[in-house]
N, C-alpha and C positions, 0 to 999 in steps of 0.2 A: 592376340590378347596377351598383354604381358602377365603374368604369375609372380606371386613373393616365391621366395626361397621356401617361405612353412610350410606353402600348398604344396610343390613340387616336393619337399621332402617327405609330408605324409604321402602324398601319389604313392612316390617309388616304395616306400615301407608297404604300405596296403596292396599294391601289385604286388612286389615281391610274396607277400604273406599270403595272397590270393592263388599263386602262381602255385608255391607249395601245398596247399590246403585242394589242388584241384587234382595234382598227382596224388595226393593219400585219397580221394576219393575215385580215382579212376585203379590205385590198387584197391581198394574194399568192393569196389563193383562187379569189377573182370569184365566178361564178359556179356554180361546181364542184357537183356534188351531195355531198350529206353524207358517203354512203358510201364517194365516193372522194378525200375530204378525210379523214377518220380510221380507224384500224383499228378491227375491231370490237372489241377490248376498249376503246379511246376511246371509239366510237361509244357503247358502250353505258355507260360510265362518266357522260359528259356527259346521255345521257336519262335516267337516275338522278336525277342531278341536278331536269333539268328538274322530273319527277315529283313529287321533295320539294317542289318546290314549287307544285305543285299548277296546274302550266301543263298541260293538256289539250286536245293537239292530237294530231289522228291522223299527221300528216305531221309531221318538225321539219325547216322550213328550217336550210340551213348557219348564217344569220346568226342567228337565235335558240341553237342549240347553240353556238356561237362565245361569245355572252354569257357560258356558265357554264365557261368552259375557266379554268384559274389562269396563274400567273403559268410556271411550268414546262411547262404542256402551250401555251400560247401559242410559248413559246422553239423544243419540237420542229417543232412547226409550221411557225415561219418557216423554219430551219436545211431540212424537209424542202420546202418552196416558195421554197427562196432563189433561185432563177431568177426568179422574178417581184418581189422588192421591188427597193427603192431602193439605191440604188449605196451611200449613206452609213450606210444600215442595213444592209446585207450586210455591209461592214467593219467595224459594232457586232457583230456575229452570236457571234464569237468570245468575247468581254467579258461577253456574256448568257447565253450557254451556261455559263460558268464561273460567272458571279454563281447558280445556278439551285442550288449546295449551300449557297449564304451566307444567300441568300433564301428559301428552302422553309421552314427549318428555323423562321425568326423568322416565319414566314406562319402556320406551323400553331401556333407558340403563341398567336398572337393570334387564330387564328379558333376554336382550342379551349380557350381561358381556364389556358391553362397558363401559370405564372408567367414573364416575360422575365427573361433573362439580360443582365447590364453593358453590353454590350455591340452590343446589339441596336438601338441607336436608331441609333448611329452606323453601324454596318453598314449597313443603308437608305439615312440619307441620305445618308451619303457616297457612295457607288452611285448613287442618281439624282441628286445632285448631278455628277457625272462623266459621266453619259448627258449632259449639256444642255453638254460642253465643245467645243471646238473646230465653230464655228457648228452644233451640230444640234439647236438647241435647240425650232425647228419639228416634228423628231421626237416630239419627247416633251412636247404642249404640258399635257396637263393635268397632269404631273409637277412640269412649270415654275411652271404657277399654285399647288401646292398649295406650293410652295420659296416664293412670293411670299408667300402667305398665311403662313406660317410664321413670314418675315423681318418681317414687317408687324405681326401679332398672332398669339403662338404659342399663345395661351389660346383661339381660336377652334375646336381641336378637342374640344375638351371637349363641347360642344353637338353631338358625332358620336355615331353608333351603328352599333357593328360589325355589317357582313354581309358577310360574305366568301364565296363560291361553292366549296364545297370538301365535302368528302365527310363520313359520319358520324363523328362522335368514336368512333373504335377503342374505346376504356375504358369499363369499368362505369360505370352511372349513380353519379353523385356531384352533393351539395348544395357543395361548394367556394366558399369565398368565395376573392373575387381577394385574395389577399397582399398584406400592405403593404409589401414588400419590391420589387413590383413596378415602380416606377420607377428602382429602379438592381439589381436583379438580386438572388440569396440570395449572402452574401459568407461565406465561410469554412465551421468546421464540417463536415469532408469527414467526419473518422472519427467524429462523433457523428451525424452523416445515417448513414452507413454500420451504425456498432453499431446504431444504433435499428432500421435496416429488417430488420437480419440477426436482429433480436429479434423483429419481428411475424412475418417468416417463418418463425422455428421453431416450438419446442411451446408457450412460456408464452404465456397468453390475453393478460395484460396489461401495459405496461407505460410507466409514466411518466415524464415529462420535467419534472422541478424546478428550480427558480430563483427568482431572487426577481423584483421587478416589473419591466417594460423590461428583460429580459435575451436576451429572442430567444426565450420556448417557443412560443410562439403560430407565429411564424415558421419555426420548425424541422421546428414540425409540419406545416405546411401544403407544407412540401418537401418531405417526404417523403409524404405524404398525393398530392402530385403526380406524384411520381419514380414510385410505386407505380401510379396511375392508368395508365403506359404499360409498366409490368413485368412480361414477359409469363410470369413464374416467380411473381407473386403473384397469384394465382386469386380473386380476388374478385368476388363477384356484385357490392356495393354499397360504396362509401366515404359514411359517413355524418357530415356534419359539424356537431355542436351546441355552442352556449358559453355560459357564466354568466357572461361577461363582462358587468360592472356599471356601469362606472367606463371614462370616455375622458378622456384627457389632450389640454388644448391648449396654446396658449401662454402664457396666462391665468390659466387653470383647470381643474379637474378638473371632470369633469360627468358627472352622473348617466343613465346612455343609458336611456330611455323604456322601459318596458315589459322590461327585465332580469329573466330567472330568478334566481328568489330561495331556490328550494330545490330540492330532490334530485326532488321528484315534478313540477315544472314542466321539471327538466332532461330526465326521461323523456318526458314530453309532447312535448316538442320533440322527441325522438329518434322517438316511435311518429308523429307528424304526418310525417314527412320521409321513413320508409321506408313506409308505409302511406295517406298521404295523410288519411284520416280513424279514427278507432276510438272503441272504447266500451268501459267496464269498468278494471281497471287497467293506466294505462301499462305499469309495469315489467314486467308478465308479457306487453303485447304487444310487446315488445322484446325480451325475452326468444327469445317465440317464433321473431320474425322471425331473429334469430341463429341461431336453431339450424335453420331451415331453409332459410337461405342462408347463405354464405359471406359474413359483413358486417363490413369495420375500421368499431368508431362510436369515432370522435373526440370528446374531451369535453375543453371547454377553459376554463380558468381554475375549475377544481373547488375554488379553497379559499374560495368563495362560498357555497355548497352542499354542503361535505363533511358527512355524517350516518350514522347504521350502517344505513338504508335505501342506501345511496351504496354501503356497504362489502358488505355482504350479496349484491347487485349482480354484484358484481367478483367473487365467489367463486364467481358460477352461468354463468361465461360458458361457452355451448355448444363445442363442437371445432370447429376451424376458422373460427370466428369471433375476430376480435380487436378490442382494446380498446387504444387509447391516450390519455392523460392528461396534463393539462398542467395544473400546479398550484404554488402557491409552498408547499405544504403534504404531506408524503408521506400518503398514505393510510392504506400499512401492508400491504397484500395483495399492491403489485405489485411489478412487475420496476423497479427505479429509476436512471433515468440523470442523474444532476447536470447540467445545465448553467452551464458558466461564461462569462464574458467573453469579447469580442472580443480577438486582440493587438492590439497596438499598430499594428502594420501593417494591419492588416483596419481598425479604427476609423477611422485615416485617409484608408484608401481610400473608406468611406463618406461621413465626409464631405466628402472632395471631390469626390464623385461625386453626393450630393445638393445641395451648393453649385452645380452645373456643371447638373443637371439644373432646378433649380428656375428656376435664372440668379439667384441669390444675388448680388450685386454686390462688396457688403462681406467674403461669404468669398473669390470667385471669386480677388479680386487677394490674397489671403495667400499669402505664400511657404510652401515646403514644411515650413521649416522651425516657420512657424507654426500652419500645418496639425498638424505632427506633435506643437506644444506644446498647442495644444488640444483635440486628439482626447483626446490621455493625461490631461487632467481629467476628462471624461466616461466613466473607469475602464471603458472598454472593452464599454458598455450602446448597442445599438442604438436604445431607445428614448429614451434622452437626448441620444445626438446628434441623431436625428431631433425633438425638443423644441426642443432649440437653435436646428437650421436654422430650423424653424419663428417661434422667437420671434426672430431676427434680420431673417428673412424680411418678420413683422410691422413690424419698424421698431425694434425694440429692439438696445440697445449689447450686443456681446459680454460685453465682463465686467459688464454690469450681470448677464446670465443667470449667467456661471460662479459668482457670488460669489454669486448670491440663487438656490438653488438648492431653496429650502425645499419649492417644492410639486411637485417632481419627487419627491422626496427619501418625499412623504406618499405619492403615489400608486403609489409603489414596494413601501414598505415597511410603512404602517401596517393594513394590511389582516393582515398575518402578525403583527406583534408584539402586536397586542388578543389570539390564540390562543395566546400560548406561556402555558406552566404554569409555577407560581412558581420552582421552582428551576431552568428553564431559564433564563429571565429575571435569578435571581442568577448564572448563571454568566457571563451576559453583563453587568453588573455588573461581576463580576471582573475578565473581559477588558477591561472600560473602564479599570478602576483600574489594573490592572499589564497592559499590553499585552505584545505581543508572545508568542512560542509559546509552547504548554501541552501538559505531556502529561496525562493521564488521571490519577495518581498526584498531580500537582500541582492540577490543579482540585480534588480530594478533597479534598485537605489545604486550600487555601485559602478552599472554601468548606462547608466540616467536613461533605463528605457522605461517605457508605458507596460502594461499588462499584456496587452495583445504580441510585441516587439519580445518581448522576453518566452512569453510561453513558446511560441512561436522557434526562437532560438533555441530552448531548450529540447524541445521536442525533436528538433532537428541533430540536436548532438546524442539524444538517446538512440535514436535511430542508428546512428554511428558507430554510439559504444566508446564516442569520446569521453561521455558522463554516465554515470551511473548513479540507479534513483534508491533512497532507501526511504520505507518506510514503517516508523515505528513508535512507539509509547513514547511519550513527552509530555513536558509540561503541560499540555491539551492532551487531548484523548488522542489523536494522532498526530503526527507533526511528519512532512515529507520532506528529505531535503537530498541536494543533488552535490555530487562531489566529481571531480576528476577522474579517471582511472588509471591506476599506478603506471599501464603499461601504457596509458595514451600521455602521462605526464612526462616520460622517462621520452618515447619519440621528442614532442613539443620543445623539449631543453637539447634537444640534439638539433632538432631541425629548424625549429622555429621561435630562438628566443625573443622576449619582450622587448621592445626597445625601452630605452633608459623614458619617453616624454609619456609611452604609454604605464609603465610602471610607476611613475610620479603619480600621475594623472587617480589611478586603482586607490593607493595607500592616502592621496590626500580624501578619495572619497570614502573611503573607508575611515580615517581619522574624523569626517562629520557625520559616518553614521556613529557609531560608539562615543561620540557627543553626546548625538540626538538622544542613544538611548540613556543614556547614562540622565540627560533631564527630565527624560520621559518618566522613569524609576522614581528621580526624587521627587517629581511632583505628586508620583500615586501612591510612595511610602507615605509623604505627609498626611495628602489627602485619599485616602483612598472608595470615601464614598462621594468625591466631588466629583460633576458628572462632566466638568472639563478634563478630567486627567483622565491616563489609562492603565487599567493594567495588561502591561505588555513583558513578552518573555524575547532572546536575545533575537533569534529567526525573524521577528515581524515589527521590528521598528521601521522599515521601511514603509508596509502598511500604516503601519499607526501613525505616521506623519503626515499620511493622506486622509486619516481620520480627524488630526486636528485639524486642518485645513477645511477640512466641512463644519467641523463644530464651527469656527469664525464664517463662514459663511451661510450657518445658520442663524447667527447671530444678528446678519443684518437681512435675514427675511431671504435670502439665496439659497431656497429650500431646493429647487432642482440640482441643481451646480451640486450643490453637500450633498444631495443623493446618490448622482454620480459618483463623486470623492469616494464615497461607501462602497458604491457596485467595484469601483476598480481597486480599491483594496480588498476585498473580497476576490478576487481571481489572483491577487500575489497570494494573498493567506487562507484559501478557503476556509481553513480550521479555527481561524482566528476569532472568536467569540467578542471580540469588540466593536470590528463590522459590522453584526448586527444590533449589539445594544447601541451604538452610537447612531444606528440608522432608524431606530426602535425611537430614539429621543428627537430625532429630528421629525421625523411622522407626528411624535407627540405634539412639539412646536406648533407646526404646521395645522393643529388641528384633527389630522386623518388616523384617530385614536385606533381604528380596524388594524388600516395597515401597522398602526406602531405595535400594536398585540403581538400580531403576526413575528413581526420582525422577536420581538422580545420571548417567543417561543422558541424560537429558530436559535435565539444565542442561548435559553437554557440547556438545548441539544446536544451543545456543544461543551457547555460549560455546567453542568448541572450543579457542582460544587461549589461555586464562587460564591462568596458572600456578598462580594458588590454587586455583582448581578443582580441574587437573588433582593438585596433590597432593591435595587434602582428597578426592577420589575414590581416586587410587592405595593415601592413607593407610590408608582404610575396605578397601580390598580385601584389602590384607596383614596388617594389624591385626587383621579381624576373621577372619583367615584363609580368606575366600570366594576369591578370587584371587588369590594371589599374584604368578601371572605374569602378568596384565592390569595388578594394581596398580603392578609395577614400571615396564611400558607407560606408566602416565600421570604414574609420578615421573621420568620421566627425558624425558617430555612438559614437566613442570613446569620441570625442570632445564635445560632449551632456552632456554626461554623466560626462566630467571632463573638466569642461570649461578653468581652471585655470593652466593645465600641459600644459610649453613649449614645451616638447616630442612629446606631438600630434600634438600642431599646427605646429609643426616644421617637422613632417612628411606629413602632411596634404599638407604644403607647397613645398615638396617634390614630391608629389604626382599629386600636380595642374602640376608645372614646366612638370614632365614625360608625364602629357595627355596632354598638350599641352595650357590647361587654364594659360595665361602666366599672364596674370593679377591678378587672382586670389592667383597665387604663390605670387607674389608682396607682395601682399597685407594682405597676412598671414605671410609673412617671415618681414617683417613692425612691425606686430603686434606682433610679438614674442621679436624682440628686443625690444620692449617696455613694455613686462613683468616685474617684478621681478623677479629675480633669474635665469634667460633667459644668462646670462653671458658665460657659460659655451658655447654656442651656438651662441656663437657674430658673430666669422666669419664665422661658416658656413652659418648663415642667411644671413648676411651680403653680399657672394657668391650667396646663391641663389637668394635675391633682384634681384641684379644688374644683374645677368644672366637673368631668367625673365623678366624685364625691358629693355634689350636690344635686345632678344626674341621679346619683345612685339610692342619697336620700329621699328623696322625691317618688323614687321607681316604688320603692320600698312600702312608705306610706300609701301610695296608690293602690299597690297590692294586697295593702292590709297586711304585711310584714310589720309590723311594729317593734318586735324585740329584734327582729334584724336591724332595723333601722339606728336600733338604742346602742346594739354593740359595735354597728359602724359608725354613729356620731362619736361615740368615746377615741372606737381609734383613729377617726379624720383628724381630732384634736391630740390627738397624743403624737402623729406622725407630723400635724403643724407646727409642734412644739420643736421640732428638728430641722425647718425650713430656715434658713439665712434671713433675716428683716431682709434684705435690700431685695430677695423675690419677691416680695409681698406685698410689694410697690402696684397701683394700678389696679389691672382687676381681680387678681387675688385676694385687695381687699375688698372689693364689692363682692367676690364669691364668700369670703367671710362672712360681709354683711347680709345675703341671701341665706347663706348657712343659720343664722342668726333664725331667719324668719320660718326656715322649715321649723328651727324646733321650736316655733308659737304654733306649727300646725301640729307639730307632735304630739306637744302634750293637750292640745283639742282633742287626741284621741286616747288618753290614757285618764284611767279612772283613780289609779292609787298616786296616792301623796307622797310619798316616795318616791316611787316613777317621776312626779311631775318636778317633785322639788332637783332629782336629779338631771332634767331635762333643763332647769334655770339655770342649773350651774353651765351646764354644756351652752346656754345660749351667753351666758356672763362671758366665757372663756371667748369664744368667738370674738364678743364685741372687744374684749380686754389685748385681743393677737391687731386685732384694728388701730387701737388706740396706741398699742406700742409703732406699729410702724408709721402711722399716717395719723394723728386728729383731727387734723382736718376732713379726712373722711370716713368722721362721725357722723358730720351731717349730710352725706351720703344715705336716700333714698329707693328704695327695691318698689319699684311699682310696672302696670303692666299697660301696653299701647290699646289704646280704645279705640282711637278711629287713627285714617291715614287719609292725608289731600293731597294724592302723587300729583295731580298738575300744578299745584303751588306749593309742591316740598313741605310741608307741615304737619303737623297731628294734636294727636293731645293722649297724654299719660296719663292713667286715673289712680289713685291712692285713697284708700277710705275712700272718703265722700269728695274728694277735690280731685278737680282735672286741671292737669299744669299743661297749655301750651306748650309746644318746640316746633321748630325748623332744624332743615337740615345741615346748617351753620348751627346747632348747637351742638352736633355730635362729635363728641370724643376722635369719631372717625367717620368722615363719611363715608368710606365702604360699606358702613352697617346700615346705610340708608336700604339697601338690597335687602336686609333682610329684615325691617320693619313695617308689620302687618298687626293687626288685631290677635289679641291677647298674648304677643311676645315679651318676655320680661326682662327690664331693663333696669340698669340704674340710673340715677341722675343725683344734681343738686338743686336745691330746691330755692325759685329766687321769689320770694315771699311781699318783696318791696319792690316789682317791678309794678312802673306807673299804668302800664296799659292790662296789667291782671296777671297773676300768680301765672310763673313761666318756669321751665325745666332746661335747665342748663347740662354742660359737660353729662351728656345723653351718651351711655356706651349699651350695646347690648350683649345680654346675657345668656339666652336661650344656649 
């Protein structure tokens, strides 16, 4: 087993200080018998000892169990025979006892192959460097020789081999290789140590740790692999550690390691050899077995050497209680996957100047922090590049000759994963070389003319890699997700594998039609933005959104599947894209399947809850089609919040009061809209719903026996008509005049003072007088109501006073309003008094 320098260095410290710590306690003892030198849990701790080692005496003198005592049970010793030492160690006594939590802890990593901590060299020597201060350096001489040896030649421990006198390794058997992390400690990664182990501990059998090359898996794992070995909540019979690692990197060169697993049935071999010691027949089913009848983590590392569906097949049969973890630049597919990324910038740093400082680097040693901190941040935050680095400066090479010629880092990182991507992953990274910077799913599509299935698909397969990396966060929607490059996979790419000149054309001309597209998309939904062919779209989902027009035209001509489709697949470029579903909300509509449109149109307030378009083109559907009126009004006045200033809203809003029957309310927004700007467009239909409204409201009034309500809304029906434009007033505006007229002959039916009535004349004068300015001819315009109807020959008859006027359905103003002519609906008409076959009722509109 090979050792770093740390481990060997603390050895030799804690021997030596063990060595001296066992003479001052074989002087404070003398002669003493055994048994009244230790207690009997000492006593019998230390013949343990002996035992392992196969010392076979019937009697153990003191001075023989004394040999296998540590560095802690020396300390209680002395503290318990401090009567008998030396005056200048009796005054150490206090300093030892405390060093005894500083010391233990870095003793048992080194005597049980557990990875060391930052920290732990200097702990030691600083400590027995301090034992040898103020003259006691005779104290503690073989501590001082091994300080001499140190300062003299510190490559001298390497030639050591640890044997430390200390108890069984507590933890399951485990094959562990020593970490290469082990000369400055594992840096960083608390909550990806944390999620991983909280992952082996639960139910899923397996699960991996991705990256790309020199990112730390190897490393991660082998700390948690560690952290596990002393966890006394992970129940493990065995930790088993095998790797297809192929490829070592030096300063130099990459080199081929002698005798590498080369496939998936040589990886099992290695796994059935390590828990079995020998077998016969096939590996995988004796690994298999051993799993399932013990409690076994087998570790399998750098698997994208040997990925095959014997590998995968594998992972799919792992026993209960057995687990599996995986460390690969390549995802599998079966298992539980945890990314790995980069060092910060502060972690990077601390590495290397903690492998600068360990090595005794000269050339780093004296770089100021500031330089430290500019060189760490080229090496993008890859522990096995700084560690490269050190090395190749270590060799004698110039810094930036390594920063700037970084080509065969660069290979042994990353050229093992990119011979395995599939062609359209490869064009997607293409793309991202050409136009850098973020992508969403919508625009990769569009750029590199694939389908949603073609794209996700690709992507997925470069996260896996660590070609891309995914971010996601607050945007324009409530979340927006998009995928970018990776600084360290873009820097290989331009080295290894640049764009050709037809495929870089190819990117920017599709890239110059998307930023077209959206650029028309924009202007059509700035002008209109309650128009339900336009969209509103943000920069990421113009690609979507052109799959959305494309349905809106094919639901235009009745291609209600086709445009649904359109829908579903822009929706998996832009899940978040709240257009998707309003635009598939309005196609249901089309279609008739009002349920499903609801549905759909809930789905985009989820997403969208703020949009004012939404919220009306939802409100609109709900009073329009008459499913809700009182919900729909809920999101027009949602809409209205948010866009205080659009006549569209209030004018639907206004639409929406009339339909629930709030008649007032219509009033009074269909008021306020003619008195917009730019409200023109919408003169007469406001101007229609006013008066309708108002004569609605009249009416409601008098029924109710509201009378003085009645009296203080006719005055202001007529004071806010007095502010309407004549050319609204066109049509049936004036018949709602002329109806207005007739309420107030029922009005003052019910008012007893002269006064009252005589005020009600004027208000009936003013009416007819708003009539006579825009239209006299529809003076002779008549308010009367339908008496019977002859729907199999289209005809009826209106009654007025005591006369009933014939009509057909050729006589109406419109025959849509044939639909809603029944017995006692109120209508107008003109009255043709000289027709030769009997009084007949012309230009017939209705009024209800």
């Amino acid at each position: 087993m090979s050792y770093s320098a740390t481990r060997l260095t603390c050895f030799a410290l804690i021997s030596a200080l063990e060595e001296d710590t066992r003479l001052h306690v074989e002087e404070a003892v003398g002669d003493l018998d055994p048994l009244n030198i230790f207690t009997k849990d000492e006593y019998d701790k230390v013949v343990d000892r002996c035992s392992r080692e196969r010392i076979s005496i019937t009697h153990f003198s003191a001075a023989t169990l004394i040999q296998f005592i540590d560095y802690a049970d020396g300390v209680q010793l002395l503290n318990r025979f401090s009567n008998n030492i030396d005056a200048d160690l009796k005054e150490q006594l206090p300093k030892l006892t405390q060093a005894i939590s500083r010391i233990t802890p870095v003793r048992n990593r080194v005597a049980h192959t557990r990875p060391m901590e930052i920290e732990d060299l200097s702990t030691v020597l600083d400590f027995c460097r301090s034992l040898r201060s103020k003259g006691n350096k005779q104290l503690w001489p073989s501590v001082g020789t091994v300080i001499e040896k140190l300062s003299e030649n510190p490559s001298y421990v390497l030639s050591l081999n640890i044997d430390l006198k200390g108890d069984p390794d507590p933890g399951p058997m485990h094959n562990l290789p020593i970490p290469d992390f082990d000369e400055t400690g594992f840096f960083g990664r608390k909550k990806q140590v944390e999620r991983i182990k909280k992952i082996v501990k639960g139910a899923y059998p397996v699960v991996s740790i991705l990256g790309d090359g020199g990112i730390g898996k190897t490393a991660i794992a082998l700390k948690i692999a560690y952290d596990l070995l002393d966890d006394q909540n992970a129940t493990f019979d065995a930790i088993v550690w095998v790797t297809a690692k192929s490829e070592r990197l030096t300063a130099s060169e990459v080199v081929r390691i002698s005798g590498a697993i080369e496939d998936s049935l040589g990886l099992f071999a290695n796994a059935a050899e390590s828990l079995a010691g020998s077998f016969e027949g096939d590996p995988i089913e004796e690994v298999l077995s051993y799993l399932e009848s013990f409690k076994v983590l087998l570790i399998l590392d750098n698997l994208e050497t040997v990925l095959d569906s014997r590998l995968r097949e594998f992972l799919l049969e792992i026993p209960l209680g057995s687990k599996v973890i995986i460390t690969s630049r390549i995802g599998v597919g079966v298992e539980n996957p945890v990314s790995l990324g980069p060092l910060t910038d502060d972690e990077a740093e601390r590495l290397l100047y903690f492998l600068a400082r360990t090595r005794e680097v000269d050339a780093l040693k004296a770089l100021s922090k500031d330089g430290m901190s500019r060189i760490s941040k080229v090496m993008l935050g890859r522990p096995a590049y700084i560690k490269w680095f050190v090395s190749g400066v270590q060799a004698g090479k110039r810094p930036e000759e390594l920063l700037r010629d970084n080509g065969l880092f660069l290979d042994y990182c990353m050229s093992n994963v990119h011979k395995f991507l599939r062609v359209n992953a490869q064009t997607v990274l293409k793309c991202m070389q050409v136009l850098p910077g973020v992508r969403t799913q919508s625009e990769i599509a569009f750029l590199c003319q694939f389908n949603a299935d073609q794209t996700q698909a690709a992507i997925l397969e470069l996260l896996t890699t660590n070609f891309v990396h995914m971010r996601t966060q607050s945007g324009s929607r409530e979340v927006e997700t998009t995928y970018e490059l990776t600084e360290f996979g873009r820097t290989y790419l331009e080295k290894r594998h640049p764009v050709s000149s037809d495929d870089r054309k190819k990117f920017q001309s599709n890239n110059h039609r998307l930023i077209a597209l959206g650029r028309s998309l924009r202007d059509e939904n700035s002008a209109s933005p309650y128009d339900p062919g336009t969209l509103d779209v943000s920069a990421g989902e113009f690609g979507a959104a052109r799959l959305l027009r494309l349905a809106g035209r094919k639901a235009e001509v009745r291609n209600f599947d086709q445009a649904l489709q359109d829908c579903a697949e822009a929706r998996r470029l832009s899940p978040n894209y709240f257009e998707t579903w309003r635009v598939e909300a309005q196609i249901y509509a089309q279609s008739g399947d009002y349920s499903s449109a609801r549905n759909a149109f809930d789905r985009a307030i989820e997403l969208a809850p703020d949009s004012a378009s939404l919220n009306y083109f939802f409100g609109s559907f709900l009073v329009d089609e008459n499913i809700d009126p009182n919900d729909g009004l809920v999101y027009l006045r949602k809409a209205a919040r948010k866009d205080s200033e659009s006549p569209i809203v209030l004018r639907q809003i206004s639409w929406a009061n009339l339909a629930n029957g709030s008649f007032r309310e219509a009033f009074d927004s269909a008021i306020h809209v003619l008195t917009m700007p730019g409200a023109s467009a919408y003169g007469v239909e406001m101007a229609v719903t006013a008066l309708r409204a108002a004569s609605y409201n009249l009416q409601k009034n008098i029924n109710n026996g509201s009378i003085e309500q009645a009296m203080e809304f006719m005055e202001e029906v007529l004071q806010q008509t007095e502010c309407i434009s004549v050319e609204y007033l066109l049509g049936e505006p004036c018949d709602r005049l002329l109806l207005i007229s007739e309420v107030c002959d029922s009005l003052r039916d019910h008012l007893d003072d002269d006064f009252l009535k005589r005020k009600v004349a004027t208000f009936r004068s003013k009416s007819i007088e708003f009539v006579r300015r825009v239209d006299t001819s529809s003076l002779d315009r008549r308010i009367g109501r339908v008496k019977t109807i002859v729907p199999d020959k289209a005809y009826g008859f209106i009654t007025l006073g005591l006369k009933d006027y014939f009509f057909h359905i050729r006589d109406l103003m419109s025959q849509q309003d044939w639909y809603h002519m029944e017995s006692g609906v109120t209508v107008s008409f003109m009255p043709d008094n000289d027709n030769p076959k009997g009084i007949r009722a012309v230009s017939v509109a209705w009024l209800n």
